[in-house]
C-alpha atoms as a printed R data frame, in Angstrom:
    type eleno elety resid chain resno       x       y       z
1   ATOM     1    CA   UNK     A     1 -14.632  -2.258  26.759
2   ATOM     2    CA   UNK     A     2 -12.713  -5.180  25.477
3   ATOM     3    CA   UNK     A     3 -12.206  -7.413  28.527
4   ATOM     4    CA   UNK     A     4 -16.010  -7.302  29.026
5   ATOM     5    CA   UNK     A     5 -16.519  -8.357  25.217
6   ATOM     6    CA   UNK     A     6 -13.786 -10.723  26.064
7   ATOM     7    CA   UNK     A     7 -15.068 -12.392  28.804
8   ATOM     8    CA   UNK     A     8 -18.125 -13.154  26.206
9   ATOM     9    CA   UNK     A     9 -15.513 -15.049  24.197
10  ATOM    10    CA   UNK     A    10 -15.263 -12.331  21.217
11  ATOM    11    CA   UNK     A    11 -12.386  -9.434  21.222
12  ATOM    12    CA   UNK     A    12 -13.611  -6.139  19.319
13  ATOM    13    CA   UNK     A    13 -11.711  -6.668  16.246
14  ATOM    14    CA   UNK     A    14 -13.077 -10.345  16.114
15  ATOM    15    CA   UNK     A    15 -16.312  -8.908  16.486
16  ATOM    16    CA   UNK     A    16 -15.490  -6.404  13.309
17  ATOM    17    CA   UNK     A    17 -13.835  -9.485  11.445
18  ATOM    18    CA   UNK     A    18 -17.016 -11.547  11.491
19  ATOM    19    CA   UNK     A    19 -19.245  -8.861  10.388
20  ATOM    20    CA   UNK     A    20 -16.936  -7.870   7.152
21  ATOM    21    CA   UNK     A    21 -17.060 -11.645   6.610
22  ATOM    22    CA   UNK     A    22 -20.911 -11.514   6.693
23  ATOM    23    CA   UNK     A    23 -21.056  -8.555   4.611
24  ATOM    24    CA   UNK     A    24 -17.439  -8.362   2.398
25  ATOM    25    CA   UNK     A    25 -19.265  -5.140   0.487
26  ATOM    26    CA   UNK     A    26 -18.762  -3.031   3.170
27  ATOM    27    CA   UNK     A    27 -15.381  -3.780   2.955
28  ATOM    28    CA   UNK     A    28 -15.140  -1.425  -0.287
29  ATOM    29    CA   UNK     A    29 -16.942   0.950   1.002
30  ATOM    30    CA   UNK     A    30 -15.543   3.970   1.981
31  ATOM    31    CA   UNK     A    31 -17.978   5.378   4.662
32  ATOM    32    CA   UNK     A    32 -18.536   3.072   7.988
33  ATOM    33    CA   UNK     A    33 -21.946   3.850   9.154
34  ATOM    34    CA   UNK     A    34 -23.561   0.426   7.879
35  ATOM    35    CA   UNK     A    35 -20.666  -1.578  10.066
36  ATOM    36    CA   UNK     A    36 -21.616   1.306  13.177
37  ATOM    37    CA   UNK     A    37 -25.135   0.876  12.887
38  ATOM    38    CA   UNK     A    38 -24.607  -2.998  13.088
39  ATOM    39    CA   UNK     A    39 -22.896  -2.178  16.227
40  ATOM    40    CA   UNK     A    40 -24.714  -0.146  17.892
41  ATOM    41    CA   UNK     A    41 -27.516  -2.506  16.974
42  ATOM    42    CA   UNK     A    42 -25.773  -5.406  18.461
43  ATOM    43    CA   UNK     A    43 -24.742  -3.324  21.446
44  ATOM    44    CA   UNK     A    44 -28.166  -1.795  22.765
45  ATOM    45    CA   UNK     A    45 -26.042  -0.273  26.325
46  ATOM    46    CA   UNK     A    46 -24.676   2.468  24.012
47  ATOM    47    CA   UNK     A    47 -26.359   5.481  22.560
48  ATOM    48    CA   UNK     A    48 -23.775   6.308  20.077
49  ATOM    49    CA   UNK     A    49 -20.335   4.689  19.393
50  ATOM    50    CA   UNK     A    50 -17.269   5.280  21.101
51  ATOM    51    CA   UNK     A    51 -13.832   6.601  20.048
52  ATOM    52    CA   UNK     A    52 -12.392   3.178  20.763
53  ATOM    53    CA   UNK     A    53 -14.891   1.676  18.519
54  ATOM    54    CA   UNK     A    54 -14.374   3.590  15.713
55  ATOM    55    CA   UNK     A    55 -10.803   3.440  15.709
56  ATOM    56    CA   UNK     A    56 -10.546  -0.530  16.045
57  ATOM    57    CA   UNK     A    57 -13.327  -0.542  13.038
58  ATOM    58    CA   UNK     A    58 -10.883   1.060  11.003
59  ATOM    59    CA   UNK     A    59  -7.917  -1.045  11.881
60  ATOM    60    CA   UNK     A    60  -9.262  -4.252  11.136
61  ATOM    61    CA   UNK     A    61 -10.686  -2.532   7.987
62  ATOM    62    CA   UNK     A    62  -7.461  -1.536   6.485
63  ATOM    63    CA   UNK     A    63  -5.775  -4.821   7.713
64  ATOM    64    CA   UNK     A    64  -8.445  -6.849   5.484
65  ATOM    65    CA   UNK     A    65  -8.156  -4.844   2.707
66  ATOM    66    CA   UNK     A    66  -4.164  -4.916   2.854
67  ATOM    67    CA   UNK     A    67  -4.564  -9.087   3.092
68  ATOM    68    CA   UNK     A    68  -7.071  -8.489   0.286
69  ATOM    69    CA   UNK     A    69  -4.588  -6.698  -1.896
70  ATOM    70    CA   UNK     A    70  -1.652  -9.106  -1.314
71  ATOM    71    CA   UNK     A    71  -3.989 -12.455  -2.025
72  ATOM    72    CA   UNK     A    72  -4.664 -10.644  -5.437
73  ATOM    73    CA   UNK     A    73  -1.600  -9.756  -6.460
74  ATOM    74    CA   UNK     A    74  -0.486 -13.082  -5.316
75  ATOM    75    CA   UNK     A    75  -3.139 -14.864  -7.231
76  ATOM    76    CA   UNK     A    76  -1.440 -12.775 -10.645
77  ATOM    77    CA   UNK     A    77   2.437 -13.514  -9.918
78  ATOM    78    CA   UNK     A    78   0.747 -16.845  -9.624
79  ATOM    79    CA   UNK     A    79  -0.745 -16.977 -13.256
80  ATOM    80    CA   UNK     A    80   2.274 -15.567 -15.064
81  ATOM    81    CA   UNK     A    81   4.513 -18.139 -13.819
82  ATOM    82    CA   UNK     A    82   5.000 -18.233 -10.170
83  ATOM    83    CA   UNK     A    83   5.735 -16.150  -7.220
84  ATOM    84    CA   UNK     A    84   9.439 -15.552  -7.873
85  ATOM    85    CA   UNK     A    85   8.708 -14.209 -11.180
86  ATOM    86    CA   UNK     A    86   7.515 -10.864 -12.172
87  ATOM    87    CA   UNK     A    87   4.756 -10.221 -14.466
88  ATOM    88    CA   UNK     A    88   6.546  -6.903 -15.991
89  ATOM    89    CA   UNK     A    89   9.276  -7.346 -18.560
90  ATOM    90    CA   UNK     A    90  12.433  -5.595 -18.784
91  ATOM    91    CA   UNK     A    91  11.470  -2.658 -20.818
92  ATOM    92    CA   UNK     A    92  15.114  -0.701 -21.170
93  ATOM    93    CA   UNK     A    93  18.139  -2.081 -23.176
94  ATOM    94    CA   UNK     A    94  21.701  -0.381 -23.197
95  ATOM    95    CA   UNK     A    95  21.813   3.448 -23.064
96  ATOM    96    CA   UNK     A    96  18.208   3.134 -21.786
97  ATOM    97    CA   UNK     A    97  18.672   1.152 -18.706
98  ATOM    98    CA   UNK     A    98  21.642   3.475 -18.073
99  ATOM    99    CA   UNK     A    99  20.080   6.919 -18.265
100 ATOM   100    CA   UNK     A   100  17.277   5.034 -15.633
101 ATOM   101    CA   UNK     A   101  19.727   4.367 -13.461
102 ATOM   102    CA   UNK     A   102  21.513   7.937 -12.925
103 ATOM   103    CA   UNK     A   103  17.994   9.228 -13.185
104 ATOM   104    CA   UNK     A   104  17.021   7.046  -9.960
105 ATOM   105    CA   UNK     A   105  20.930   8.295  -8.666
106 ATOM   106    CA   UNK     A   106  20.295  12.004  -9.595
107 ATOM   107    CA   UNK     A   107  16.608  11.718  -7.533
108 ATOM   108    CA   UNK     A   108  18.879   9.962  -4.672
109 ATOM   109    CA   UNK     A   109  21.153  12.672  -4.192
110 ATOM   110    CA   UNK     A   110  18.542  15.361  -4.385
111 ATOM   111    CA   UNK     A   111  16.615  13.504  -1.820
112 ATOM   112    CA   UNK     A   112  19.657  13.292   0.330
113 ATOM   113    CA   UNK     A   113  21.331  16.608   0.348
114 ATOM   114    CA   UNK     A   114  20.595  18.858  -2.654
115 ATOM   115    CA   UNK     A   115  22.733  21.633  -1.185
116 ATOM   116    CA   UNK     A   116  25.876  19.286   0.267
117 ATOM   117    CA   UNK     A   117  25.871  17.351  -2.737
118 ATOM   118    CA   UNK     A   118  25.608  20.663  -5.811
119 ATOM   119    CA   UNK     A   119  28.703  19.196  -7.503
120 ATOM   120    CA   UNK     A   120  27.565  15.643  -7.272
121 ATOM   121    CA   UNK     A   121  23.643  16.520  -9.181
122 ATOM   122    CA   UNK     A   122  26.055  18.614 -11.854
123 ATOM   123    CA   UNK     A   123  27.944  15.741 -12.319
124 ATOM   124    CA   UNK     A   124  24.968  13.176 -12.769
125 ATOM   125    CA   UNK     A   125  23.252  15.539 -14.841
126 ATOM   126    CA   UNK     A   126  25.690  15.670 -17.369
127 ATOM   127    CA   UNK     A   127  26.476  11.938 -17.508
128 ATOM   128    CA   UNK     A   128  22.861  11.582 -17.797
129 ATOM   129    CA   UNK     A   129  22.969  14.177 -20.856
130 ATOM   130    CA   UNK     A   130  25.444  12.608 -22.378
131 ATOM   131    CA   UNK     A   131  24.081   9.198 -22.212
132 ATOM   132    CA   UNK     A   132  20.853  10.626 -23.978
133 ATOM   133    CA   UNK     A   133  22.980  12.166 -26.554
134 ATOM   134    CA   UNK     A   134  25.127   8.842 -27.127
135 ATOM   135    CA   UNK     A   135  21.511   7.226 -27.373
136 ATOM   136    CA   UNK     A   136  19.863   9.537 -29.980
137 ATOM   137    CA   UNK     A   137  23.586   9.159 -32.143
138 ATOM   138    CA   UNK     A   138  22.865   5.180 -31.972
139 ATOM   139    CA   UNK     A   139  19.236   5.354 -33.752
């Protein structure tokens, strides 16, 4: 199917491309059968629409609505001051930052091995109880 709608100048995904372009609300939509009925429309040969067909459709769909996503969130690391900046501020200080950190070591290790590494999630689990201790004494 796609060298003969190649050889008409048009692949199957820029076939797909053009019609979200023509109609970007389908493009949020979660069902396709407006974009298959198009096809099969355009494509009078075919009773109903291949396998192919449908898988391609949803390709270029979720490509368009991943470029989609990344021009927005482009456009708002863009309006808080550039690309290399992020919009979120730091939101831990001291102790805090520190009992994130073995948190995100402790979920590491569990991840990893939970049964090689016993000793190791102990170990992290009381440094990370002490550090919450230390930080309720500060306040």
């Amino acid at each position: 199917m796609a060298k003969a709608s190649k050889e008409k100048g048009e692949s199957v995904m820029g076939y797909f491309r053009g019609v979200f372009k023509s109609n970007p609300k389908w493009l949020r939509m979660r069902s396709n059968d407006a974009v298959l009925q198009c096809w099969l429309r355009d494509h009078p040969n075919f009773s109903e629409v291949p396998k192919q067909i449908k898988n391609t459709l949803a390709n270029v769909k979720s490509v368009l609505r991943h470029k989609r996503r990344g021009r927005k969130a482009r456009a708002a690391a863009a309006a808080n001051g550039g690309p290399g900046k992020s919009s979120r501020k730091p939101i831990y200080k001291g102790l805090e930052l520190l009992e994130v950190q073995i948190d995100d070591c402790l979920s590491m290790a569990r991840s990893f091995d939970s049964d090689g590494l016993v000793e190791v999630i102990r170990a992290l689990r009381h440094a990370r109880n002490q550090v919450v201790w230390k930080s309720g004494q500060s306040k």
